[in-house]
C-alpha positions in Angstrom: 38.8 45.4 31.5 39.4 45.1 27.9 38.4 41.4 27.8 35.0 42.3 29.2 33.2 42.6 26.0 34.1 39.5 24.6 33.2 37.9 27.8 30.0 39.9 27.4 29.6 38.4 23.7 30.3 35.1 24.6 27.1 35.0 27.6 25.3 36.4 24.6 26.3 33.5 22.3 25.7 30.8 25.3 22.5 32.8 26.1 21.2 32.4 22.6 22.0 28.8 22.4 19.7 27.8 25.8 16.7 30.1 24.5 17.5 28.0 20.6 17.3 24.3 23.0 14.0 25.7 25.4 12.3 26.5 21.6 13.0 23.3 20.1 12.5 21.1 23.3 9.0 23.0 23.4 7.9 22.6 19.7 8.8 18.5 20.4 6.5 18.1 23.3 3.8 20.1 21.9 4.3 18.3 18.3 5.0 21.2 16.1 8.2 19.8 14.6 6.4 16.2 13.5 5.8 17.9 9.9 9.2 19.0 9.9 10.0 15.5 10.9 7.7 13.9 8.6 9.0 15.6 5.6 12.5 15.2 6.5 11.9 11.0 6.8 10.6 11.0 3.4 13.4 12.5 1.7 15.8 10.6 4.0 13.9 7.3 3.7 14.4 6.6 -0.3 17.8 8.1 0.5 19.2 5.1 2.7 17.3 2.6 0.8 19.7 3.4 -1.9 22.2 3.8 -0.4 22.2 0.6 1.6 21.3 -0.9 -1.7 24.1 0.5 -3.4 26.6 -1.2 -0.6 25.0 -4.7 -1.2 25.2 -4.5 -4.7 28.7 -3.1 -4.9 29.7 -6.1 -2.7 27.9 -8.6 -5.1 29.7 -7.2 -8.4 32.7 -7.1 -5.9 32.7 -10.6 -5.8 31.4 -11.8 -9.3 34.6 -10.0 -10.7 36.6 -12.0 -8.4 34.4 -15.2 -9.6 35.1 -13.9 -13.3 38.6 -13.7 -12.5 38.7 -17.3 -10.9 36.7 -18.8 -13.8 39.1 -17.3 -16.4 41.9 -19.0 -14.5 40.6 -22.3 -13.9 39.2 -22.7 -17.6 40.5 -21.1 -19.6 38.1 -22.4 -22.2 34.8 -20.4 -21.0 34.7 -17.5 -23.4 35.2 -14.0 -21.3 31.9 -12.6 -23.0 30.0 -15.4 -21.3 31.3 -14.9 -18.0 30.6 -10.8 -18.7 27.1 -12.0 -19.6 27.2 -13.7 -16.1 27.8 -10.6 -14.1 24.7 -8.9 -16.3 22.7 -11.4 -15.1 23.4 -10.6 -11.1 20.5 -8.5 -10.8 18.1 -10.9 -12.3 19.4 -13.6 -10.1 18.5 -11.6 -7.0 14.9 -10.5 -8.1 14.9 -14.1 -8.7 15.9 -15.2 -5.8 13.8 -11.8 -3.4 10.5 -13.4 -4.9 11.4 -17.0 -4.0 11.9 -15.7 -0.4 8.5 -14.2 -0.6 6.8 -17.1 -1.9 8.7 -19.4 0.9 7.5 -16.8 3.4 3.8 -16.8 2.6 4.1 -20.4 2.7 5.7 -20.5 6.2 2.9 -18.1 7.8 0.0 -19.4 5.8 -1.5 -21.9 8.2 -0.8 -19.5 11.0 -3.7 -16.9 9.7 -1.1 -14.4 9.9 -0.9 -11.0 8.0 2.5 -10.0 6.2 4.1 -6.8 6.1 7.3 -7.2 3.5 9.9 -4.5 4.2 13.5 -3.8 3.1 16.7 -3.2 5.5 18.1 0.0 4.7 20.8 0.2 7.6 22.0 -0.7 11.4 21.3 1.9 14.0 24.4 3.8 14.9 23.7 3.9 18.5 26.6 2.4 20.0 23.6 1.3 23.4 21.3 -0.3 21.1 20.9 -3.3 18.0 18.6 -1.9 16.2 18.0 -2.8 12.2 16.1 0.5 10.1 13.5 -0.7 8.0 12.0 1.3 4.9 8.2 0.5 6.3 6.7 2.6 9.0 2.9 3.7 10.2 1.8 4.2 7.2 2.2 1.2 6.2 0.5 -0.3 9.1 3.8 -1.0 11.4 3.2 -1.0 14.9 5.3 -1.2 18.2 6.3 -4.9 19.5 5.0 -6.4 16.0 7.3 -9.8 15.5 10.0 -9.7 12.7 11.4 -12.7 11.2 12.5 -14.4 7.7 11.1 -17.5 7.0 10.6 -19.3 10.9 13.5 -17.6 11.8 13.6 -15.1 14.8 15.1 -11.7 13.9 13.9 -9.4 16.6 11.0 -7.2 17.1 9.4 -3.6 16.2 11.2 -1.3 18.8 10.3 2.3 17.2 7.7 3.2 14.8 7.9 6.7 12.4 5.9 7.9 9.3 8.1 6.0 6.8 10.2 3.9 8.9 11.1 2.1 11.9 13.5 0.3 13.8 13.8 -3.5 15.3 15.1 -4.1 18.3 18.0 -7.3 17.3 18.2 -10.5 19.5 21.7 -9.4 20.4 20.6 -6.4 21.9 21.4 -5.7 25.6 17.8 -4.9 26.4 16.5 -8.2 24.8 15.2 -10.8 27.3 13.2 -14.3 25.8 12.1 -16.9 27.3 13.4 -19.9 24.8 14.0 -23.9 24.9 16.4 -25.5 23.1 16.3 -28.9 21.3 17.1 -31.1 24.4 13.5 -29.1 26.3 15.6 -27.4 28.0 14.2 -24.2 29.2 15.7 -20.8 29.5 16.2 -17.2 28.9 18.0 -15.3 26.2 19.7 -12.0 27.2 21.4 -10.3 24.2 24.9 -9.0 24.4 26.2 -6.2 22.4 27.9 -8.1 19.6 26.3 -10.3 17.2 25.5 -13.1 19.5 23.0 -13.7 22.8 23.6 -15.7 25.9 21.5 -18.3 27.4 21.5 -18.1 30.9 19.1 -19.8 34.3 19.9 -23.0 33.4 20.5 -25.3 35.9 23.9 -27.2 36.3 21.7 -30.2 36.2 20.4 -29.7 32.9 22.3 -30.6 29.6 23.4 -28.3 27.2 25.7 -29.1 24.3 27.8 -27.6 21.3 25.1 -27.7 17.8 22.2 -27.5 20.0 18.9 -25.4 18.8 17.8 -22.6 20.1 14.0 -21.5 20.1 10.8 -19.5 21.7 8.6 -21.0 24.1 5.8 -18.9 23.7 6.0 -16.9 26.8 6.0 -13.4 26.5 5.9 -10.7 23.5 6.7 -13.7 21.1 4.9 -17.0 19.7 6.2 -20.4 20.4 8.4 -22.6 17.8 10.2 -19.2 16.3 14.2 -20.7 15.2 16.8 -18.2 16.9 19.9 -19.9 16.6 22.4 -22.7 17.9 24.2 -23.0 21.2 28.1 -22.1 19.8 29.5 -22.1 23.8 28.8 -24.4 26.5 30.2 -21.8 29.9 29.7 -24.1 33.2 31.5 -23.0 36.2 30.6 -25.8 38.7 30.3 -23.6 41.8 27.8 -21.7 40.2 24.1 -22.3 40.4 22.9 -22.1 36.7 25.1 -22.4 33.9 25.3 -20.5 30.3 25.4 -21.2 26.5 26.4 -18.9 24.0 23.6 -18.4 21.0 24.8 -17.8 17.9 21.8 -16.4 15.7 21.0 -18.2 12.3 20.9 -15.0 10.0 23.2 -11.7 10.7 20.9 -8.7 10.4 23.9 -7.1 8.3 23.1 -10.1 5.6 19.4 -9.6 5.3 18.0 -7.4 2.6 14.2 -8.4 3.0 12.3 -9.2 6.7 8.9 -10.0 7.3 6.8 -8.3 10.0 4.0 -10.9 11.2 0.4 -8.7 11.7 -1.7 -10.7 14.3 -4.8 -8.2 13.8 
């Protein structure tokens, strides 16, 4: 019996803990923690940014020191203060180079009457089920569900989930991701995304040709416009008893390389 008010204390605890999940799953379906939430994303928001900044640009002094430290070896000749001057002018380099991107982009999309919404990656969803890339754009900057994402002609994915200050886009490599695509030879198929960085083509016929190099794009069909680039056929998988064959797609740009992404605004 003397155990019996500890068991007692620990229904209590457990008891607590239910009522604690009924409160909070209530306050979510009737809305009352979206201020909450709201405040919370723009704190977090800036946070990431900076911190997924902070990453990229640790990685780019990372490797200018070991470009310092290969110039200094292979001529000896170039001063050490210019190659220091070098390494200050990193940053400038990739302003530089994030308004060139821009002005490449708008030049892309301007005879398509398309609306641009420019927005920075600030991490990969951890969800081990899902690709998703975070962006630092959300409703109130006019992001919507299903809105196209790309750099340059180049298909990255599209708008999965939509909050006050950010959102998320759903990768061509994730499992959920179905497109209908052609490659260069007008071959026609779909694209399923696998859960690393790559997609697979599949429901093509034995009949059809598919090589090693080829290109991989949209047909139009479905959530995304025609003539978007998504990558190049890396694997040619043909099992001759089978009735369609399959191609690994390996994508053109690796979301974990991109710093800017353009969202394409039909309306």
């Amino acid at each position: 019996m003397k155990g019996t008010p500890f068991r007692k204390s620990r229904y209590r605890i457990l008891l607590i803990l239910i009522i604690i999940g009924l409160v909070f799953t209530f306050s979510e379906a009737l809305g009352l923690l979206e201020p909450v939430r709201n405040f919370a994303q723009k704190v977090a928001v800036p946070l990431q940014l900076v911190v997924y900044q902070s990453k990229q640009n640790v990685e780019n002094v990372l490797a200018t020191v070991t470009e310092i430290g290969s110039m200094r070896d292979k001529n000896s000749s170039l001063s050490f203060e210019n190659t220091i001057l070098i390494a200050e002018n990193t940053k400038l380099q990739e302003l530089a180079q994030e308004n060139k991107v821009l002005r490449e982009q708008l030049g892309a999309t301007s005879s398509k009457n398309q609306n641009l919404i420019v927005a920075k990656t600030i991490g990969v969803s951890p969800l081990a089920s899902k690709r998703l890339l975070i962006l630092d754009k959300g409703e109130i900057n006019g992001v919507r569900e299903n809105m196209i994402v790309v750099v340059k002609n180049i298909l990255i994915g599209k708008i999965f989930e939509v909050f006050p200050r950010s959102s998320s886009v759903q990768l061509i490599s994730d499992p959920d991701t179905k497109i209908s695509v052609v490659t260069g030879r007008r071959i026609k198929g779909i694209l399923e995304g696998q859960f690393g960085a790559e997609a697979l083509l599949t429901n093509v016929v034995q009949s059809d040709t598919l090589k090693v190099g080829d290109l991989v794009s949209t047909t139009g069909e479905g959530d995304f416009p025609s003539g978007l680039v998504i990558g190049q056929i890396k694997e040619v998988k043909k099992v001759e008893k089978e009735l369609f064959q399959k191609a690994v797609v390996a994508p053109f740009l690796l979301p974990e390389s991109l710093s800017t992404v353009f969202l394409l605004d039909d309306k």
